[in-house]
PAPAVEX-606183 format. One line per 5 residues: number of its first residue (from 1); their letters; for each residue z, x, y of C-alpha. Coordinates in Angstrom, 1 decimal, always signed. Last residue first. Example, Ala and Ser with C-alpha at 12.3 -4.5 7.8 and 13.67 -1.06 7.14 Angstrom:
BEGIN
2) SA) +7.1,+13.7,-1.1; +7.8,+12.3,-4.5
//
This chain:
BEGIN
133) XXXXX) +91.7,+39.7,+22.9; +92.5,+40.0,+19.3; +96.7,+40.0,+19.3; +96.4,+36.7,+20.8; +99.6,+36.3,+22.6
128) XXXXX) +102.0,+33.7,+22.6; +105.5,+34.2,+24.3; +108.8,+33.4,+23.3; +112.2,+34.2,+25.8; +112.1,+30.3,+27.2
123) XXXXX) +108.5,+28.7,+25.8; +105.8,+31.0,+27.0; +101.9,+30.3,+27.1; +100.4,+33.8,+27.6; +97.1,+32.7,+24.7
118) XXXXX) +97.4,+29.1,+24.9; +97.8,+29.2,+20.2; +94.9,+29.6,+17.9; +94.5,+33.4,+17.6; +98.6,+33.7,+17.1
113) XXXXX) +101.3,+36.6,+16.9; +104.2,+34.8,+18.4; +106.0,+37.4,+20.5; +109.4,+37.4,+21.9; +111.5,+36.4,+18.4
108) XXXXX) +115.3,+34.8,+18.0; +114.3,+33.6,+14.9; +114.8,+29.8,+16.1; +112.9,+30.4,+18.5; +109.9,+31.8,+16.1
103) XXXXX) +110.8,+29.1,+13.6; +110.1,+26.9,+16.6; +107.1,+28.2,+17.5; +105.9,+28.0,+14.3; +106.9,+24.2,+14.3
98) XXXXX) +105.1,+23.3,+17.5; +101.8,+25.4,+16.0; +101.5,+22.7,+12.7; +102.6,+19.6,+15.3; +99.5,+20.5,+17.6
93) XXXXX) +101.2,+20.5,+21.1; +102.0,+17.8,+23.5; +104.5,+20.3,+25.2; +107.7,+17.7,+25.2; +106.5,+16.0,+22.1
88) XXXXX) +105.5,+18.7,+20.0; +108.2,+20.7,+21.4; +110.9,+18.1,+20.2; +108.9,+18.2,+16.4; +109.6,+21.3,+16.4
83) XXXXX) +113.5,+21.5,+17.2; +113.7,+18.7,+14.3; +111.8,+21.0,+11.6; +113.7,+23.6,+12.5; +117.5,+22.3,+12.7
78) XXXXX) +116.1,+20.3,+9.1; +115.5,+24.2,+7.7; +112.0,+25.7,+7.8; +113.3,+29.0,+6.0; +113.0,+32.3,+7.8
73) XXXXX) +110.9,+35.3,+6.1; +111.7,+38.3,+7.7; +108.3,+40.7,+7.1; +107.3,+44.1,+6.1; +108.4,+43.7,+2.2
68) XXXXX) +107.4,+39.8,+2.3; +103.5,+40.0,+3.4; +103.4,+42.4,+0.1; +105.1,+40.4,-1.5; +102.7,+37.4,-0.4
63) XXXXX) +99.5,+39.6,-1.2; +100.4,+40.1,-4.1; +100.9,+36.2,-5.0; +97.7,+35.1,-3.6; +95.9,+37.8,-5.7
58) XXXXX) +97.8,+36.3,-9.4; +97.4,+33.3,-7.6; +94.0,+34.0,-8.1; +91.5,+34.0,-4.7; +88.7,+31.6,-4.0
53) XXXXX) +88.9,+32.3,+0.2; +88.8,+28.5,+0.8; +91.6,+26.9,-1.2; +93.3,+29.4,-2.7; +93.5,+31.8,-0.3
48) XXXXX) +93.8,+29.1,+2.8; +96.9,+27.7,+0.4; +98.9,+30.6,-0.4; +98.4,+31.4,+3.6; +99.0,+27.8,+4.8
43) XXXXX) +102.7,+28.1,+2.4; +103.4,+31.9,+3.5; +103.3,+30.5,+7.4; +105.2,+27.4,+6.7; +108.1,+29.7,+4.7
38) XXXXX) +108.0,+31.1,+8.1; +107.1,+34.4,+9.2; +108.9,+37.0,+10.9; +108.1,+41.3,+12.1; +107.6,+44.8,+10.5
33) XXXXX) +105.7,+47.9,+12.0; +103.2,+47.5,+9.9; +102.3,+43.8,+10.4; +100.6,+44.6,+13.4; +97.9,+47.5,+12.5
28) XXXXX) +97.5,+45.4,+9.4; +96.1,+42.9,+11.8; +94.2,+45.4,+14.1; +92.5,+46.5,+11.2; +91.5,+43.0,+9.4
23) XXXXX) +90.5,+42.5,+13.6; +88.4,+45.6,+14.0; +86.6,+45.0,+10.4; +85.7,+42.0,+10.6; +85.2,+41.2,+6.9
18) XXXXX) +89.0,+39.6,+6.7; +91.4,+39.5,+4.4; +94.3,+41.2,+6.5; +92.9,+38.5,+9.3; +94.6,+36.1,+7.2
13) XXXXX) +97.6,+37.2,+8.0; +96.8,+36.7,+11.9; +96.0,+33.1,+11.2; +99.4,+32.7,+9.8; +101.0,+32.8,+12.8
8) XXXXX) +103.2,+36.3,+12.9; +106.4,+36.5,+14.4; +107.6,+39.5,+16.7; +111.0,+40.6,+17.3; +111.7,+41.5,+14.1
3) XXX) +109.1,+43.8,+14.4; +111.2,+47.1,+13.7; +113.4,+45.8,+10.9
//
């Protein structure tokens, strides 16, 4: 897969949904040419279209294969979950964002996709970058 390389936070799937028309576009622009998300990242998405964007399952659960044809989706295995919770503690980060950046090392990915993350932070081979900027 093309993207492999690059992991998507879920805020940039969201972003498909969105009225902004520049970032819904820049977003789709993105997941086109492939890339990772976590079984976290399909989980806050299910959840945000639920929750707050008053979608059907039947919608939520579209939009999730359709997330899942261009995307790698990596489990959030104990290995994971324990790696994340180290870079939690070691960067003093957010524990949501510590375990996408782990699922992103773990995935062997350069790029973490995110609006909410320290936009050039790097962790090893991984870097954030705000694909909105």
């Amino acid at each position: 897969m093309p993207g492999a390389d690059a992991f998507f936070d879920t805020n940039v799937l969201l972003y498909l949904l969105s009225g902004d028309a520049v970032k819904a576009d820049r977003a789709e622009q993105l997941l086109s040419g492939g890339g990772v998300v976590s079984g976290q990242v399909l989980n806050e998405f299910a959840s945000v279209g639920l929750r707050k964007l008053s979608l059907t399952m039947s919608e939520v659960r579209e939009l999730l294969a359709s997330v899942r044809a261009v995307c790698v989706v990596k489990p959030v295995d104990v290995e994971t979950h324990e790696l994340g919770l180290d870079l939690a503690e070691r960067h003093q980060l957010p524990l949501y964002d510590a375990m996408i950046i782990s699922a992103a090392l773990r995935a062997d990915c350069a790029i973490v996709y995110s609006e909410d993350m320290q936009h050039g932070q790097s962790f090893g081979q991984l870097t954030i970058r705000n694909p909105f900027l």
